[in-house]
C-alpha positions in Angstrom: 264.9 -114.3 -120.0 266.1 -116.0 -123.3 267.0 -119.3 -121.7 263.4 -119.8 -120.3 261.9 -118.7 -123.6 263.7 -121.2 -125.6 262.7 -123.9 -122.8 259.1 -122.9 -123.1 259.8 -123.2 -127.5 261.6 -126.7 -127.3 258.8 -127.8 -124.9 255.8 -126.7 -127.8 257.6 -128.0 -130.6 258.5 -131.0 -129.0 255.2 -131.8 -128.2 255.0 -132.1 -124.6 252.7 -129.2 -124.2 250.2 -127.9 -126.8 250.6 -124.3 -126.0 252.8 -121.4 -124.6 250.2 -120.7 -122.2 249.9 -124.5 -121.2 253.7 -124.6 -120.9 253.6 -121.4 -118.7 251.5 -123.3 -116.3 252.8 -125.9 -116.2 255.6 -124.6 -114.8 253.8 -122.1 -112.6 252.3 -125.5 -111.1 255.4 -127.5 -110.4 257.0 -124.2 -108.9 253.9 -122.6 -107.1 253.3 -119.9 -108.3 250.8 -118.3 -110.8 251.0 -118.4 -114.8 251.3 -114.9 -114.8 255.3 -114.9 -112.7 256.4 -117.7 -115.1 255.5 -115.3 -118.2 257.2 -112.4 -116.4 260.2 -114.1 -115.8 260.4 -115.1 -119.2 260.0 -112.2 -121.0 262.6 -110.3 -118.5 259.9 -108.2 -116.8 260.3 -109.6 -113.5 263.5 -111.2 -111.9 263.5 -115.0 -110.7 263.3 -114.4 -106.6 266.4 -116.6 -105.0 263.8 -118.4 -103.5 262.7 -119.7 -106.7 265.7 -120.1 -108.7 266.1 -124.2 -107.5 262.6 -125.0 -108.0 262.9 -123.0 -111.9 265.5 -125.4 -112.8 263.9 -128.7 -111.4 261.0 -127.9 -112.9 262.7 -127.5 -116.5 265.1 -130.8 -115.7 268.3 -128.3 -115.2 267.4 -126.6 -119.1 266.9 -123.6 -117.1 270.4 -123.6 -114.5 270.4 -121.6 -111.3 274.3 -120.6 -112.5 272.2 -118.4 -115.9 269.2 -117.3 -114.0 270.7 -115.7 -111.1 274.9 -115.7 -111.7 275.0 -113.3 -108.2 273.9 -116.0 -106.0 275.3 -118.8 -108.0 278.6 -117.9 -109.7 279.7 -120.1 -112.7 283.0 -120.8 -110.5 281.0 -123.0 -108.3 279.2 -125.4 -111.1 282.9 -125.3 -112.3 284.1 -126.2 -109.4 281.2 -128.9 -108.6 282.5 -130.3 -111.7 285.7 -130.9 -111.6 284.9 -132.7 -108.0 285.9 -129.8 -105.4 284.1 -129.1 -102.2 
């Protein structure tokens, strides 16, 4: 998944990891789950469960939004919606 791949960049070149691999677990960490899902979901080998899709984007501070990662569960018409201040 391009969005979690340019996370994982910006977070190496910013400095706040020192690796790919650091980033990945990093990640896997905060989510719990192993290094290995992280990587798989990045590179579009593996799908983000549903039951991971909110702790993804906590873990990435919303960079990586549960309306991109998994649009059949969370349709853009509801971050829309939350926007514009509708229940």
């Amino acid at each position: 998944m391009q969005l979690l791949q340019n996370f994982i960049t910006a977070q190496v070149a910013d400095g706040a990891v020192a690796s790919r691999m650091d980033c990945y677990q990093k990640l896997a960490d905060q989510i719990g789950v192993c290094e290995s899902r992280v990587r798989q979901w990045a590179y579009g080998t593996k799908p983000v469960p549903a039951h991971q899709v909110i702790p993804l984007e906590r873990a990435t501070d919303g960079a990586v939004s549960r309306f991109e990662v998994r649009p059949d569960i969370y349709p853009i018409e509801d971050l829309v919606q939350a926007i514009r201040g509708g229940a």
